[in-house]
C-alpha positions in Angstrom: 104.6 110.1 112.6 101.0 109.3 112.6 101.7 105.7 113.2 104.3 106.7 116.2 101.3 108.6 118.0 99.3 105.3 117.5 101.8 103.7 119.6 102.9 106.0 122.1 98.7 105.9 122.9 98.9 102.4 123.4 101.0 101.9 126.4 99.3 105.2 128.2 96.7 104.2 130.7 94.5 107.1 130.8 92.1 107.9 128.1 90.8 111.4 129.1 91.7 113.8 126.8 95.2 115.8 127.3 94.7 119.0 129.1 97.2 122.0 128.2 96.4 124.1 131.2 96.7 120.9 133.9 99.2 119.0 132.2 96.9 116.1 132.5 95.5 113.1 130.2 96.9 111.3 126.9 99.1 113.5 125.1 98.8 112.0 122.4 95.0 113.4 122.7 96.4 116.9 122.6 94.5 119.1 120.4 98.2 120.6 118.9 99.5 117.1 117.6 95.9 116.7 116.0 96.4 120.0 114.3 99.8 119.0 113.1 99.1 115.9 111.7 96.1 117.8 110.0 98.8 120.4 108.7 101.0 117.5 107.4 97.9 115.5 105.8 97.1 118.6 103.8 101.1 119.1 102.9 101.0 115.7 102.0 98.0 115.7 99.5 98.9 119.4 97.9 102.5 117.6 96.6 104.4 120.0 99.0 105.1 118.0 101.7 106.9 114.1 102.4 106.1 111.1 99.3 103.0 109.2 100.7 104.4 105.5 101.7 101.0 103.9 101.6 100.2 100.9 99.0 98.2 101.7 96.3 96.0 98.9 95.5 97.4 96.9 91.7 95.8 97.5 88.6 94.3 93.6 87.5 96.9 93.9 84.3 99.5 94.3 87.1 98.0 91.2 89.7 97.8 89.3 86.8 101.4 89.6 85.7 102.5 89.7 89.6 100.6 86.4 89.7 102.7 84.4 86.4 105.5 85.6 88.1 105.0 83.9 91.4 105.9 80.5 91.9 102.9 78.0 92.1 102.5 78.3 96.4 102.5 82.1 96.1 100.2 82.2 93.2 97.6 80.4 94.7 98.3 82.1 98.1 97.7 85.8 96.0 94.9 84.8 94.3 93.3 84.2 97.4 93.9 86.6 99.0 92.6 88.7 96.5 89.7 87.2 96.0 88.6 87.0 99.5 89.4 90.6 100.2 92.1 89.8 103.0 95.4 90.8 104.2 98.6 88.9 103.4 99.1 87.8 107.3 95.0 86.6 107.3 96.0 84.2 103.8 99.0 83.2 105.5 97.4 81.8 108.8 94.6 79.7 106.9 94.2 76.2 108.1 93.8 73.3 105.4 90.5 72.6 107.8 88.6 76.5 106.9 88.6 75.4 103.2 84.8 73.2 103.1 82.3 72.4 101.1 79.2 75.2 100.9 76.4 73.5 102.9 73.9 76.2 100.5 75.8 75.9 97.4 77.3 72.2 97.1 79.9 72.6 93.9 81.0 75.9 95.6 83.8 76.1 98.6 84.2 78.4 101.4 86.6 79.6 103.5 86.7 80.9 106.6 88.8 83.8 107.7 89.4 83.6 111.4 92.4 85.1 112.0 92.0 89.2 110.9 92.5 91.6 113.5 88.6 92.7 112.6 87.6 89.5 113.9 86.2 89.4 117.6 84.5 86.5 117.5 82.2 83.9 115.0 79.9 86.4 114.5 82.4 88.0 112.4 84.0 85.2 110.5 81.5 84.2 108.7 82.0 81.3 105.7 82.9 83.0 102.4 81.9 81.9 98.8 85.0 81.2 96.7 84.0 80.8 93.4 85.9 79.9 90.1 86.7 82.2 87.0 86.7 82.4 83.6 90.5 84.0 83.6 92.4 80.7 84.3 95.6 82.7 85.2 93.5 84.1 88.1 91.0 81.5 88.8 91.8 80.3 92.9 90.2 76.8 92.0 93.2 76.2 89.4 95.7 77.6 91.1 94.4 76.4 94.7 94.5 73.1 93.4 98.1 72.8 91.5 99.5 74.1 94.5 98.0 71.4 97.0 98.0 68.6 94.4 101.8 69.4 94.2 102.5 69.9 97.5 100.7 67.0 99.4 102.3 64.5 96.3 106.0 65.3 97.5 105.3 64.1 101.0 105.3 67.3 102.9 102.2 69.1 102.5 100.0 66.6 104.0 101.5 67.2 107.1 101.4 70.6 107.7 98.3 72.3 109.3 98.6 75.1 107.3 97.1 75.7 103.7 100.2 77.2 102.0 102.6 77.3 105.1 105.2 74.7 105.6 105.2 72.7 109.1 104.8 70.5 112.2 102.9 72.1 114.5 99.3 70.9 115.2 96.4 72.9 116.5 97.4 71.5 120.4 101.0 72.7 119.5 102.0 76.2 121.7 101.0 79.0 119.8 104.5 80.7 120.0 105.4 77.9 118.0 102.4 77.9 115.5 102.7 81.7 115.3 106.8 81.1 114.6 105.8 78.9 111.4 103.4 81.1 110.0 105.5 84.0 110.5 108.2 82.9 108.7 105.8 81.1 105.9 104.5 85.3 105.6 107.6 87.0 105.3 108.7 84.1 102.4 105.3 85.2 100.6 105.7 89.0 101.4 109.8 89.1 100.0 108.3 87.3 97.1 105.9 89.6 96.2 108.2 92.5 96.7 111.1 90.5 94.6 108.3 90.0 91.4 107.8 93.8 91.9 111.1 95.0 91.5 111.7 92.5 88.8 112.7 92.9 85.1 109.6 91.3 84.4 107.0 93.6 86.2 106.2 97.1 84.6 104.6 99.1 86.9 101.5 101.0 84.8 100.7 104.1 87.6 102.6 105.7 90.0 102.8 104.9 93.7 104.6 102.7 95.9 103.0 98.6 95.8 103.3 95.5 98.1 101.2 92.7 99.1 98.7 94.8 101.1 97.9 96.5 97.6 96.1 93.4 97.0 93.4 93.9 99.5 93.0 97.2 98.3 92.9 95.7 94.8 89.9 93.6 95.7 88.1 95.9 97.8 88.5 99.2 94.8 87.6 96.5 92.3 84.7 95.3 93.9 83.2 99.0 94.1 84.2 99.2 90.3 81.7 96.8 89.1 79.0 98.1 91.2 78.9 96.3 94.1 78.4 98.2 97.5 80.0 99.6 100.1 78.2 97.1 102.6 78.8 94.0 100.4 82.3 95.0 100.1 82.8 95.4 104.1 80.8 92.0 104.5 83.5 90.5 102.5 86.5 92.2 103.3 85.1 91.2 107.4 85.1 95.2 107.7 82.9 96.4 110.6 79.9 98.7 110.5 78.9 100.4 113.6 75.9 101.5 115.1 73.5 99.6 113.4 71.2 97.8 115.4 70.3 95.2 112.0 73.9 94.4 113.0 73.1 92.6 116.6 69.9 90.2 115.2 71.2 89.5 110.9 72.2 86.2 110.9 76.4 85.9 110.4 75.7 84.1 107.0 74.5 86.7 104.2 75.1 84.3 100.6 73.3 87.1 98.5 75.7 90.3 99.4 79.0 87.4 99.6 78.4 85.9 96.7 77.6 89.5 94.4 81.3 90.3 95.8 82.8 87.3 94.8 81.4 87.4 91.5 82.6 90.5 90.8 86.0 89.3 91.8 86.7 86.9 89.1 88.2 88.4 85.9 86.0 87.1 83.1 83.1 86.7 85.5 82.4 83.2 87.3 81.6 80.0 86.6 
């Protein structure tokens, strides 16, 4: 319901607030829907309303199993995605081209995530820090580099733009058409995810509904779990403070807050 109001206000043009007495402004701004979706919130929380149907982020025992499960593309695709904080559809639209060598730390890659809805523009895509683990199972060096050593050998890989997607299409191709690859190249990665979930193989160890989104919220809760702040976490998960006026003149490249996140993303520690 919450998400229906979200987009019902989306297609009305008038922001003022809705006025009972004129009959006037975004009813979706009305103070009584507010006050209901309070009511159900509270219902929600206190068991006696509707089962939350929000991810709850994976244990690591339960990424780590999700991850032998998945084949070698989708391993290397989740452990990614996990360890740069992002959302299954950010992963999924990652050029081979983001994927450099660190111009501050040489033996170290980064990766650039330019395609999150958070990002506006360069100054909030910055280059990210991917750095290798002690837990091979989980470490995105190994399983990055299976996956494209595999992929490029057959013949196929070399030719697609993409870093785990199948394809044609070249950055001067129409976007409907880049967008139609990646979108089918995502909803391969998200079935897959779902199918290693509700497999004989996968023993769920708390209660709550999981998908790929409870990655993200994997990294980012075990981030704060090792002691790592709420602004280093936002800084790598591309999340947005706002307000601060450090903000407008901090230069988009921060390797100290970055690279304490990574670290504490790689089960074992990092190499």
């Amino acid at each position: 319901i919450e998400y229906m109001k979200k987009s019902i206000s989306y297609f009305i043009n008038s922001t003022a607030k809705w006025s009972e007495s004129e009959q006037r402004g975004n009813p979706t701004q009305s103070k009584k829907i507010n006050n209901i979706l309070k009511a159900m919130r509270r219902s929600e929380t206190r068991g006696t309303g509707a089962k939350s149907t929000a991810d709850r982020p994976f244990t690591m025992g339960e990424f780590t199993t999700i991850v032998e499960i998945l084949n070698k593309r989708f391993r290397a695709m989740a452990c990614l995605q996990m360890h740069l904080i992002a959302r299954g559809d950010d992963t999924a639209h990652m050029k081979k081209e983001v994927l450099k060598q660190s111009l501050q730390f040489e033996e170290y890659l980064t990766a650039k995530i330019n395609w999150s809805k958070n990002v506006r523009d360069n100054s909030e895509c910055p280059d990210h820090i991917i750095l290798p683990s002690k837990n091979s199972r989980t470490c995105v060096y190994l399983t990055l580099s299976i996956w494209l050593e595999e992929w490029c050998s057959k013949g196929t890989g070399h030719r697609s733009q993409w870093l785990f997607i199948d394809g044609e299409t070249t950055r001067d191709s129409p976007l409907k058409e880049q967008d139609k690859e990646v979108t089918l190249g995502k909803k391969k990665y998200t079935s897959a995810v779902k199918k290693a979930i509700e497999g004989p193989n996968f023993q769920s160890t708390a209660p709550g509904l999981l998908g790929s989104h409870s990655i993200r919220k994997l990294g980012a809760t075990h981030c704060r779990r090792c002691g790592a702040s709420k602004d280093d976490v936002d800084y790598r998960a591309r999340w947005q403070s706002n307000g601060r006026m450090q903000d407008r003149y901090t230069d988009v490249q921060l390797p100290w807050p970055d690279l304490n996140a990574a670290s504490k993303l790689c089960q074992g520690g990092p190499i």
